[in-house]
Every structure is written in structure tokens, then in C-alpha cells.
N, C-alpha and C positions, 0 to 999 in steps of 0.2 A: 418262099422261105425267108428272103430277103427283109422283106416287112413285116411278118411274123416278130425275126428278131428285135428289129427296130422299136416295134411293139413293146416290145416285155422286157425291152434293154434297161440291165441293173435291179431286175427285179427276181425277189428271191422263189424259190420252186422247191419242192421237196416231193417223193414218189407217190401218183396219188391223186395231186391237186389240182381241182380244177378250174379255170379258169373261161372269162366270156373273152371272145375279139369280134370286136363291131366290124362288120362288111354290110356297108350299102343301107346303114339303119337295123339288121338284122344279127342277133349275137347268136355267134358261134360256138359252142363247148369244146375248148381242148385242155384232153387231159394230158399229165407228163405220167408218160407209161413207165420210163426209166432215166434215171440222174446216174453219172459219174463224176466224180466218185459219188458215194450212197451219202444217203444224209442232205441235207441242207445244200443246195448252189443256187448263184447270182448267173444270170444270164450278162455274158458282159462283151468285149468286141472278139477277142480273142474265141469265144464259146461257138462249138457249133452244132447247131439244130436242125432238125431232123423231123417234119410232118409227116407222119403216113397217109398212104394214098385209102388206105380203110379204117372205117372206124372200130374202135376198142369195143368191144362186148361189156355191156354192162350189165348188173346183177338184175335179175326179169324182176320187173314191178319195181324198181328202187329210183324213185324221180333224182334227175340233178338237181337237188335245191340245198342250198347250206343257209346257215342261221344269218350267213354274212350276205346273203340274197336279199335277208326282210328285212325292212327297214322302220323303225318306230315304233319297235312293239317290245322293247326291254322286259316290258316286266311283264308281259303276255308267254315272252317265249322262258321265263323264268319258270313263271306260273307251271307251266305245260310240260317241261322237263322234271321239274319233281314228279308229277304224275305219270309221266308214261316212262321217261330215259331208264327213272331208278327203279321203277318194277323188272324193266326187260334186264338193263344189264343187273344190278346187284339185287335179286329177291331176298337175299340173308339177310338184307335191314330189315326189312319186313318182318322177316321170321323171327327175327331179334326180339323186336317190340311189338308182338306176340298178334300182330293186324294183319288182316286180307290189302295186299297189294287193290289200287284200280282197277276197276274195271272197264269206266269209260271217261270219256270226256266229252263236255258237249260244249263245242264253240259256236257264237250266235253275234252278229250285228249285220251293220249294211252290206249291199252286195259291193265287190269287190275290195274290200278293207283287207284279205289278206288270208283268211280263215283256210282257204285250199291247199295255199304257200305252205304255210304255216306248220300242215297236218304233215304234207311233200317233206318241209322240212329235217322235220320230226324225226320220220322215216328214215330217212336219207342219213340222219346223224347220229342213230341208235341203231344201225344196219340190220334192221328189223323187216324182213318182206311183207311187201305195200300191197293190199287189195283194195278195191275202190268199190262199192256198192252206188251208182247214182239211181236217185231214189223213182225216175221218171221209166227210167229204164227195167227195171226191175220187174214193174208190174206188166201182168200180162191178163188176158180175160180167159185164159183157160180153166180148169179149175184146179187150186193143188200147186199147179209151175211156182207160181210168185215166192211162193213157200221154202219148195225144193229147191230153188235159185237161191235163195239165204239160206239155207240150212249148208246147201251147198257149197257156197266161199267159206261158212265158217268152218266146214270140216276141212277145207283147203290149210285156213289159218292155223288149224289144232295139229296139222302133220308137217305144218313147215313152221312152226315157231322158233324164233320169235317172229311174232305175225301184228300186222299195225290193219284193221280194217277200218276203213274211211268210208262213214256214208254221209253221201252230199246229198243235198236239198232234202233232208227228214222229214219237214214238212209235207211231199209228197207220201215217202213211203209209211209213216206212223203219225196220220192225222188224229185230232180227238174224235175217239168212237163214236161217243155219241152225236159228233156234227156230222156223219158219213151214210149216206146213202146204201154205198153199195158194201154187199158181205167180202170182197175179195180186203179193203183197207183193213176193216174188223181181222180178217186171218193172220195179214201180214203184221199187224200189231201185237195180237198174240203172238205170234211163233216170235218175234225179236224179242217180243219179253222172254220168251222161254228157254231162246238159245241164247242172252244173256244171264239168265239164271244158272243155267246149266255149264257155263264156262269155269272153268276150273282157276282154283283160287290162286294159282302158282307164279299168277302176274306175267305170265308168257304169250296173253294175246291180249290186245288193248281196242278200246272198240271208239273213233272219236266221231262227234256227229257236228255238220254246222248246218247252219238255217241262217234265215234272214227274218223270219217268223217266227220266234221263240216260242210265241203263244200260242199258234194251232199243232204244237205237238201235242200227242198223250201226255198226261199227265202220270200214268203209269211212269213211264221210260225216264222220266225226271228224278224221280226219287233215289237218294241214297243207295248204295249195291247195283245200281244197272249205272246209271249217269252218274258218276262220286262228286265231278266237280266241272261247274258251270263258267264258261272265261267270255266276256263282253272283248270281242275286236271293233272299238270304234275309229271313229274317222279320224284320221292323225292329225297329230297338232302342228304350229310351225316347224317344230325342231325336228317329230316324224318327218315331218314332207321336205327337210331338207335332207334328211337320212336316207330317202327311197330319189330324192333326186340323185344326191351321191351315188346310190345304185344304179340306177338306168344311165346315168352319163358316165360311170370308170371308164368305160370306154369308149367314148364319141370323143372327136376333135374339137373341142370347145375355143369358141374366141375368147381374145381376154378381155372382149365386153359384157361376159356372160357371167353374171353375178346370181349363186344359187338361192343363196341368205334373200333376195330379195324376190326371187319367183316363190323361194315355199310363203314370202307375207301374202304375196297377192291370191295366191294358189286358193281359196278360203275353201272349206267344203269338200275341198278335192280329198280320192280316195285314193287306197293303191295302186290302184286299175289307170284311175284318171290321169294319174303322176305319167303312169307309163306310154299313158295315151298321147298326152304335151308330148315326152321325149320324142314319140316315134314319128308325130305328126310336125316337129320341127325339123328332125333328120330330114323328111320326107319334103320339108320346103325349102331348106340347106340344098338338095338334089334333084331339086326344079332348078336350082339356078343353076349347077352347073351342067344340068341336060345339053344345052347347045351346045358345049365344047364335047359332050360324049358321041362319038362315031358306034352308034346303034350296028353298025354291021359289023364293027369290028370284032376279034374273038378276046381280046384284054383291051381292058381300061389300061390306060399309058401308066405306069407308076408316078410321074411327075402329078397328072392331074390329082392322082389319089392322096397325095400327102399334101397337094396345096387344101384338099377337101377340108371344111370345118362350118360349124352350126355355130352361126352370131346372135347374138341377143334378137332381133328383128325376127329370128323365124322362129325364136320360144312365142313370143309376145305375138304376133301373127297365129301362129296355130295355141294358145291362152284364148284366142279370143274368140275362136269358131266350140272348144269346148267347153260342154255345159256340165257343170257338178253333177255326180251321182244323183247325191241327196234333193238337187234341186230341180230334176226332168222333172216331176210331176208337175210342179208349182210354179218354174220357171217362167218370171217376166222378162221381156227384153227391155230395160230400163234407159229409154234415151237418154245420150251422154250428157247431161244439164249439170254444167260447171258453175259456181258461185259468179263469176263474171255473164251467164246469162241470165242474172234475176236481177234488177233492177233494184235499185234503194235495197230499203229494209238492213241497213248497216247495223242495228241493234240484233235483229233475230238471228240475223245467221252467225252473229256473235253466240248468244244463249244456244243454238243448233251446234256450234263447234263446240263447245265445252259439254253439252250434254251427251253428243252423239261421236262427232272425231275425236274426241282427248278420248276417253272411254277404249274406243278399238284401236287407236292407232299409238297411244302412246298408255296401257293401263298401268304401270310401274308406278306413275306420277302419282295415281290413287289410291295406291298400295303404300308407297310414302307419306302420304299423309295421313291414312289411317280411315280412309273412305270410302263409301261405294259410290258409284255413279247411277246417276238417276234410271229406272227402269224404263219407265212411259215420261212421253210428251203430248199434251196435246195442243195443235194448234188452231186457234180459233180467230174467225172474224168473216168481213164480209164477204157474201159469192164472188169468187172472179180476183183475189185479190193477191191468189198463187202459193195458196197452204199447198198444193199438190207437188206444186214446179220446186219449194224448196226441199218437201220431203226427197223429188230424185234428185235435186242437185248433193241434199246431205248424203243419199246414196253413192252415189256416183265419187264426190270425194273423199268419204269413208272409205273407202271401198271395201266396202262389206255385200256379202248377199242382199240382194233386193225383195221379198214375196210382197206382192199387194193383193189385199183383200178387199170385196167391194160385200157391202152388206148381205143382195139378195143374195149372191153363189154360197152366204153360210145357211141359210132356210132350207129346209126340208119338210114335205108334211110327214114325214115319218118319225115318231117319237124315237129322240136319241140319238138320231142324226146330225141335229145340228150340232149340238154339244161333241159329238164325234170329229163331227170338221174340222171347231175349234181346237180340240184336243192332237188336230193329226196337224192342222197351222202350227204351232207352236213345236209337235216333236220334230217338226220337219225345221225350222227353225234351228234349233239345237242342234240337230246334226249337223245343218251347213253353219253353224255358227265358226265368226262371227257375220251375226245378219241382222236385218233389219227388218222387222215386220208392221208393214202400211194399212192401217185400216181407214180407209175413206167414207166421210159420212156416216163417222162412229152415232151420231144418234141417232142410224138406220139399227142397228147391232145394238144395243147397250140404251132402249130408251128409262125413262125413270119408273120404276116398280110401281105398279101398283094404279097406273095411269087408266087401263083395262082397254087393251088395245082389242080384243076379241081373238087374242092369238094361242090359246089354250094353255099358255102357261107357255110357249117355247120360247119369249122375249127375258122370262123371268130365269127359265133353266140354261139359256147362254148366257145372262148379267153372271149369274153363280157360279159357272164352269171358267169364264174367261178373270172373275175374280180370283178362282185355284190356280188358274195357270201363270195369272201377274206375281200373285203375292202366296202361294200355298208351300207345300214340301219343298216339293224338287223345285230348284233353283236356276233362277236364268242366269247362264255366264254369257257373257259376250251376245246379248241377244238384246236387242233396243226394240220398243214397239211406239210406232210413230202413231198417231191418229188425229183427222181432220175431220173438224163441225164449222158447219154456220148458224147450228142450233143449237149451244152448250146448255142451254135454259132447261132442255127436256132428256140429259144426259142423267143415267141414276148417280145421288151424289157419290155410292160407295165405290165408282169407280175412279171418282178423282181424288180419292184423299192421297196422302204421301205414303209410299209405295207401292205404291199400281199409278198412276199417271201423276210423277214427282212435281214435271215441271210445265206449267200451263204458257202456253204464249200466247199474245194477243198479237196478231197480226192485220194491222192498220190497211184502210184506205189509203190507198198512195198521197204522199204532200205533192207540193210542187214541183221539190228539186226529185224526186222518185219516180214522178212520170216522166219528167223530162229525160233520167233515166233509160223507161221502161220504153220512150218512144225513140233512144237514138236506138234502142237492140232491134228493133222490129225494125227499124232504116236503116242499117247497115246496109241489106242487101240493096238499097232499093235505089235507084237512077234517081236522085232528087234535084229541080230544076234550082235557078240564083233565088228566087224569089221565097225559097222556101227557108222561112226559122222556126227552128224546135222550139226556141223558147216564147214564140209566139204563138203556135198552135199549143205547148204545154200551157197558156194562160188560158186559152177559150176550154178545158178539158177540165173543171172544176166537177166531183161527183163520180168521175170518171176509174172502172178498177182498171185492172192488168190488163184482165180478159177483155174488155173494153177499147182500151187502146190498140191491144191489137189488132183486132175487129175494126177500126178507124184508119188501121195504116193498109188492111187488105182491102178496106170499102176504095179505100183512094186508089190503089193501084188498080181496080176495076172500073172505076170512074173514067181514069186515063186511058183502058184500053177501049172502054165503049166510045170515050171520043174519038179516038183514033188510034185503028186495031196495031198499026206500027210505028204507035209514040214511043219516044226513045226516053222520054223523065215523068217524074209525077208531079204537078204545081202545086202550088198552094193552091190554089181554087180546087184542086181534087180533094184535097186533107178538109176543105170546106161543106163540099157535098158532102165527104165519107162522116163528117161529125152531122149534119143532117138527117142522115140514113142510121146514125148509133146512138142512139138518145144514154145517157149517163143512168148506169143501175145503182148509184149509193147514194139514196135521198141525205140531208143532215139529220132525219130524226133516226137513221138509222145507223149513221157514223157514231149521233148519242146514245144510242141504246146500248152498243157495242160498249163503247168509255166506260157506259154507267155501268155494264155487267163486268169488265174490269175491274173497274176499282172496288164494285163492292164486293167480288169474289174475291181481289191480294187481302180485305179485310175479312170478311168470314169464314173464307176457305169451306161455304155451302152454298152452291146453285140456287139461290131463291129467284126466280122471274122477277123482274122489274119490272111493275106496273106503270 
């Protein structure tokens, strides 16, 4: 009772209201059954309270969820109360302005954004009795049940009105007809059309449906009179994800190193679900540590350890890092951590890489101020080996934005419409976890120039067309950068690089001298290097030499040193001699010119023509 108090000390209560209290990571519902005196009170030192040792009877089917549960959805949950609050409670406006109340609502976006809550809500705040239809369940191989199991909740709904029926996952129980095999889906489709037909106009039973599928519903159930009005729950924004943090931490013992404002920036992607997952799974590393001081046999935790308990920044950022975004299980790369100080030289690109790619996600106001958009695509080009790859994860990595990479062959399909489908589901996926980054490697595997007649039945020409809709068509990329690397821009089609579908082209040089020298202290940090060894000796013998190359020269050497002797303790220079021996240099000069020459004449034409 002690803590209880402590808990909720100076906070106000009124008869009714409920409340969560954190135990062990896991929230508790208490409600205040009774206040004296009536009305309004502050729980303060003097106050005293009173737990029952049994819980309160709640109203059958009526979830604990209030509006102050969800978090990010302002004008979701706006939306959704005209439609269902003001039917059940006040039908006379209706009848006023001579219209049929609602009769459904159909909620649709990714899985857990909220849409369950949401419906819970609803329920809960219009004390309207909750039926749940889930769409998996429902069905049965008898013949006839599936039927009389719906007919059946709604004659529930029709004798205890006002009635809120919830069916979850629609997509199972009213597929479209004609993509369905078996006759029991075809029944269950009719009869919900039927018994939403046949519901009475009086706005006292409301019917909402969610999916994550919008599009493998009937197309029946959509229309006007059964579904009145369709509500997108998508993936929430910073300010969302600071609003559902807010929620899930009211009551955790937060350190005051734990900054909200900056887990919703990093959070990218994350969904309701997700938010909630960090909470529990930080609670949960907060009470690893103090396991050793908990005596497991005992029957209470000591009260002292329970109040020094609290979740520090270390175990949000700890458990952040083991979860993966919703939106991004499917396509999830694990993007090793390659920070700008491990790429070598190149002090112009990752200049043009910050302003194209980090000012854009990390700071967009700056571009809004000036009255500008920020560039869509980049591509970067030059020779094999020379780390177009290594800066796209480093700009990931300090963007910190979603990472997907794409690699040419995984878009091909010999099935017409496939590919284009791929590309289409790259990019939705994209958007949702945005802001992201999308890597296409060895863009002139994807995207060669029209018309070249590679023998590929037209599927090189119907992905150029589909990935052109998706750079530059309708629907609009917000916060979504699309990276992509060639060492072939010469056979790249040109309508992919005009300005706006790949704004800003880099050319990404052959390492100079002071760049290798660079590129070969990073790959020797780790390494036992003997007196006799100088970087800027071995950087003079490495002329022609790319990234990839160097490093390949500094693992040739340390294999050198072990085969002379399996328990050398450094690597000589005589090793870094053999190891240049054994790596012959990939960037001839006529191919550092050719590289120059398709620069310069590409910043003047802004058209691909090969340089002969």
C-alpha cells in the first residue's frame, strides 16, 4: 500500500479512473472504485489508501484501453469518433440531418500501428459492448457453422446495443471471391454482406474491420452503406513515437539520462508494437542488473531495492539494438557499423554524401527554409574496388536512417510482373520505414540503356519504366534517399539519370597518394607493425592501386609473416613487399582517363554517350 501511495503521491483521481502501476516491467490496472469526499481528490501524505485484495468486475467484453493509452494517432482517433461515438451516443443528429448513421469502419495499415487499440478504445470510451469476430477463427470446414457463428455475434450485438463488433484480420474472413478456391470463403462473404445489409439504420451497432491487406478484401464489403469510411493507421512519426513512448514509460523509473525526444529520432520505422517492445525489453535489461542483489527465495523484494530500481539510457540503446522494425523484417540488412573516419580520403564525396543524404534526414527544416527539396537519387560512380559500397554504409550508418540493399539479380524473375512487383514492394517498404535509404548495387545490372536487346523479353525495359514511376511518378518520396553504385555508367539508360530520379552524380576517384596513405594507416591500425615499416613508403610503391586493393596488400602481408613464422609477433616491411608482389594494382591509367573523360563530358551534356 506503502508504494502504491508513493506512486500516485499528489496526483489527482476521480471515481472511475484508471490507472497503470509498473511492477517488474509489467503494468497493472488500478481502478479507484471510491473517493471521499466525491468528486475530484489529490492523493497527498496525509490521504489514506486502500488496495483490495480482489479485482473489480468489469463490464463483459469492455477492454481497458482509453484514448490517453494511444499514442500518435490525433486525427485517426478524431476521424473514428465522428463515426462511431456520435452514432451510438447522440442518433438525433442523424435524424436531424435526415442521413443513415455508420454503419462500418474499415481501419487498414501495417501490423501493429495500433488499429486493435484503437477499435479497444473506441469501445471502452463510448461504453458500447465489445464483440471481437477474429477472422482465423471463425472459419470452420463444417458446412453452414462459419455462417451461423456470424449471424450469431451479430444477433448478440442487435439484443445488447449499443454493440461495437470488431473483426480482426478481414483479409482471412472476406477474401476476394473470385481469388478463393474453396466455397466455405464465397459463404462467409455473402452472409457479412448480408448481415450488414440487413442491420438496422438506427446507428446502435457499428461494425469496424482492420487488415494489413487492404487489397485482398472483397470489393463488395468496400463500398458505401456496409464500409462508410476507410482510416490509414500508419507508422508514426517522431512526435507519434514520442507520444507512445510517453505512454509506455508513465510509469517506469526513468534515469535522468533518459532523453525521450531523442529515442523517438532514432526509433525510424518503429511501430506501436515496436515502441512497446524497446520499453519492455529495456525494463527487462534494467532487471538483469539488479538480479544479483534479488534473493530468488525470498517471498518480497526488500522495498529499499525496489525504489533504488530505474531503466538508464544504456538499456533503451542496448535493447534499440537487438530490435528490428516492423516494416523492415522482410528486407532487413545488418549494415556494419562504417563510420566516415573508416573510409579513407575522399574528403570532397563524403562532403557532397552529407549535404545530399545527412542534412535531408537529419536536419529537413534547413530545406524548408530555403524553399528546396533535397536531391532524390545519387549515383556514384568510378573504378572497381575504390569503396562506392563502403561510403553508401558509412552515409547509412551516420544518417541514421533505415538501410535496404538491393543487388541486381534478387529483382529478376522469369515470371512476367514480377520483377516490377519487387521493385514496387523495394520502395513501399521503403516509405514505410522511412526515413531510409535505398542501395542499389551495380545499378547497370537493373537499369541497363533501352533498347541495347539484351535477349531479356522486355523485363530490363519494364523495370527501367516501373523504377522511373517510382523515382519521379505520383506518389512522392518523403524522407526516402536512393543510393546507387556503377563501374559501368556508359550503359546505364540515360532517362534514369536526368534531374530528379538520380539528381546528383558522384565521381568517385582512384585513391591519390595522401588517400592511400590514408586507406593503408585504417587497415594497420590493427596490425603489430615492426621499426622498419613506413606508410609513406610503401603508399609510394602502390601507384594504380584501389581500396580494395590495399587491403588485400595489408592481409597478403600478414599472411606472409605468419607463413614465415606461425608465432611472429609484427609484420616487416619485407612482408608489405611480398604482399605488393602477390596483388598486382587493378586501375590501369587508361582507365583512371576514361573515368575523367566520362566526368567531364557527362557535368557538360548531362547524356551518357561512351567515350570512344
Amino acid at each position: 500500500v506503502g508504494f502504491v501511495k508513493r506512486r500516485f503521491m499528489d496526483m489527482p483521481f476521480v471515481e472511475g479512473d484508471m490507472t497503470l502501476l509498473s511492477i517488474f516491467g509489467s503494468a497493472v490496472p488500478l481502478i479507484a472504485t471510491r473517493t471521499r469526499p466525491h468528486g475530484p481528490v489529490k492523493i497527498t501524505e496525509p490521504s489514506v489508501v486502500q488496495v483490495m485484495s480482489e479485482p473489480t468486475p468489469e463490464k463483459k467484453g469492455i477492454p481497458i484501453v482509453t484514448y490517453e493509452d494511444i499514442g500518435g494517432l490525433h486525427g485517426e482517433i478524431q476521424r473514428i469518433r465522428e463515426m462511431v461515438e456520435l452514432p451510438l451516443r447522440h442518433p438525433e443528429l442523424f435524424q436531424r440531418l435526415g442521413i443513415e448513421p455508420p454503419k462500418g469502419v474499415f481501419l487498414y495499415g501495417p501490423p501493429g500501428c495500433g488499429k486493435t487499440l484503437l477499435a479497444k478504445g473506441v469501445a471502452n470510451e463510448s461504453d458500447a459492448n465489445f464483440y471481437v469476430i477474429s477472422g482465423p477463427e471463425i472459419m470452420s470446414k463444417f458446412y453452414g457453422e462459419s455462417e451461423a457463428r456470424l449471424r450469431e455475434i451479430f444477433q448478440k450485438a442487435q439484443e445488447t446495443a449499443p454493440s461495437i463488433i470488431f473483426i480482426d484480420e478481414m483479409d482471412a474472413i472476406a477474401p476476394k471471391r473470385e481469388e478463393v478456391t474453396g466455397e466455405v470463403e464465397r459463404r462467409v462473404v455473402a452472409q457479412l454482406l448480408s448481415l450488414m445489409d440487413g442491420m438496422g439504420a438506427r446507428g446502435n451497432i457499428i461494425v469496424i474491420g482492420a487488415t494489413n491487406r487492404p487489397n485482398a478484401i472483397d470489393p463488395a464489403l468496400r463500398r458505401p452503406g456496409r464500409f462508410d469510411r476507410e482510416i490509414e493507421i500508419g507508422v508514426p512519426d517522431k512526435m507519434g513515437r514520442y507520444e507512445i513512448l510517453q505512454i509506455h514509460t508513465r510509469t517506469m523509473p526513468l534515469a535522468s539520462d533518459v532523453d525521450l525526444h531523442r529515442l523517438s529520432e532514432i526509433c525510424h520505422g518503429y511501430t506501436g508494437a515496436d515502441m512497446s517492445s524497446l520499453c519492455r525489453e529495456a525494463a527487462m535489461k534494467a532487471l538483469r542488473r539488479y538480479l544479483p542483489e534479488i534473493n530468488l527465495e525470498e517471498e518480497r523484494v526488500p522495498s529499499n531495492l525496489l525504489e533504488k530500481m530505474e531503466v538508464k539510457v544504456d538499456d533503451f540503446m542496448a535493447a534499440y539494438r537487438e530490435i528490428t522494425p516492423t516494416a523492415m523484417r522482410e528486407v532487413y540488412i545488418e549494415v556494419p557499423s562504417v563510420n566516415w573516419a573508416d573510409v579513407g580520403g575522399l574528403t570532397q564525396v563524403k562532403q557532397e554524401l552529407q549535404e545530399a543524404v545527412e542534412w535531408p534526414l537529419k536536419k529537413p527544416e534547413v530545406f524548408k527554409r530555403v524553399g528546396i527539396k533535397p536531391p532524390k537519387g545519387i549515383l556514384l560512380f568510378g573504378p572497381p574496388g575504390c569503396g562506392k559500397t563502403m561510403l553508401a554504409r558509412a552515409v547509412a550508418t551516420e544518417g541514421e536512417a533505415n538501410f535496404i540493399s538491393i543487388k541486381g539479380p534478387e529483382l529478376f524473375s522469369k515470371w512476367v510482373g514480377e520483377s516490377e512487383k519487387a521493385i514496387r514492394e523495394v520502395f513501399r517498404k521503403g516509405r514505410t520505414a522511412a526515413p531510409s535509404i535505398i542501395f542499389f548495387d551495380e545499378l547497370d545490372s537493373v537499369v541497363p540503356r533501352r533498347g541495347m536487346g539484351f535477349g531479356d523479353s522486355g523485363v530490363s525495359e519494364r523495370v527501367i519504366s516501373q523504377l522511373l514511376t517510382e523515382m519521379d511518378g505520383i506518389e512522392s518520396l518523403n524522407n526516402v534517399v536512393v543510393i546507387a553504385a556503377t563501374n559501368r555508367p556508359d550503359i546505364i539508360d540515360p532517362a534514369i539519370l536526368r534531374p530528379g530520379r538520380f539528381d546528383r552524380l558522384i565521381y568517385v576517384p582512384a585513391p591519390d597518394n595522401a588517400t592511400r596513405a590514408q586507406i593503408l594507416k585504417i587497415h594497420m591500425k590493427n596490425m603489430p607493425l615492426a621499426r622498419d615499416v613506413d606508410v609513406d613508403q610503401i603508399t609510394s610503391m602502390t601507384a594504380g592501386y584501389s581500396g580494395a586493393d590495399l587491403e588485400a596488400v595489408c592481409r597478403e602481408a600478414g599472411l606472409v609473416a605468419l607463413r614465415r613464422d606461425i608465432e611472429s609477433k609484427n609484420v616487416s616491411l619485407e612482408d608489405f613487399r611480398d604482399g605488393l608482389d602477390k596483388v598486382k594494382p587493378s586501375i590501369t591509367p587508361d582507365m583512371e582517363n576514361w573515368y575523367q573523360g566520362f566526368h567531364k563530358r557527362f557535368k557538360k551534356e548531362r547524356a551518357p554517350v561512351p567515350i570512344t
